[in-house]
C-alpha positions in Angstrom: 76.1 174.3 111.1 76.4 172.8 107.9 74.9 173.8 104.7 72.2 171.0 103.3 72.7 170.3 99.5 70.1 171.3 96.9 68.9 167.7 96.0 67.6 167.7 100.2 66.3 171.2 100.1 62.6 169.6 100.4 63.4 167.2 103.7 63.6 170.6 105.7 60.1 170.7 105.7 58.4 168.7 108.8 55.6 167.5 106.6 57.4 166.2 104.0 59.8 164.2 106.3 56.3 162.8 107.9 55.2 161.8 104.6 58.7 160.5 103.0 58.8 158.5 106.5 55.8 156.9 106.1 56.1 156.0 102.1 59.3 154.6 103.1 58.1 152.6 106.2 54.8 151.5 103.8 56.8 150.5 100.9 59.0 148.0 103.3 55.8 146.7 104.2 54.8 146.4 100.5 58.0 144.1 99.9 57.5 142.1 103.5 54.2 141.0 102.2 55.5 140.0 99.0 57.8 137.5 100.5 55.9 136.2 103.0 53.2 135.4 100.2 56.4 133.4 98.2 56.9 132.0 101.6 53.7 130.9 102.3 53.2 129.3 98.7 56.2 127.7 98.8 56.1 126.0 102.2 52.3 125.2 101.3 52.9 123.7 97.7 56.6 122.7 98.1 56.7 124.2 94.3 59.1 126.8 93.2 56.9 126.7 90.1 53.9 127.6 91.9 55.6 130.7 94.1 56.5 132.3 90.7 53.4 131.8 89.4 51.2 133.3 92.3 50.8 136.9 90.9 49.2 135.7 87.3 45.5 135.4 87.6 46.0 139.3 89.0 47.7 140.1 85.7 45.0 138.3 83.9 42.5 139.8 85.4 43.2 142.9 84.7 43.7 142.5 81.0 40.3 141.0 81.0 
């Protein structure tokens, strides 16, 4: 058997492999939604302009 380095000490630990697993598989979800939304704005709109422009009224809200 080999000896697991210091830095994965924590993924022996069944529960923390569940959660790690799951943040990984939700954070690949994350950045699938993301570019199917630039898809979707894009083949909608036919503007690049509008696809980089699609998160701004979030940002302005929230400054508000």
């Amino acid at each position: 058997m080999f000896e697991v380095p210091e830095a994965l000490r924590s993924l022996r630990s069944r529960d923390f492999r569940a959660f790690f697993g799951a943040q990984t598989i939700s954070q690949i979800g994350t950045y699938m939604l993301s570019v199917a939304e630039a898809w979707l704005v894009l083949s909608l709109t036919n503007s690049p302009l509008l696809m980089g422009a699609r998160r701004r009224p979030v940002i302005a809200r929230a400054t508000n």
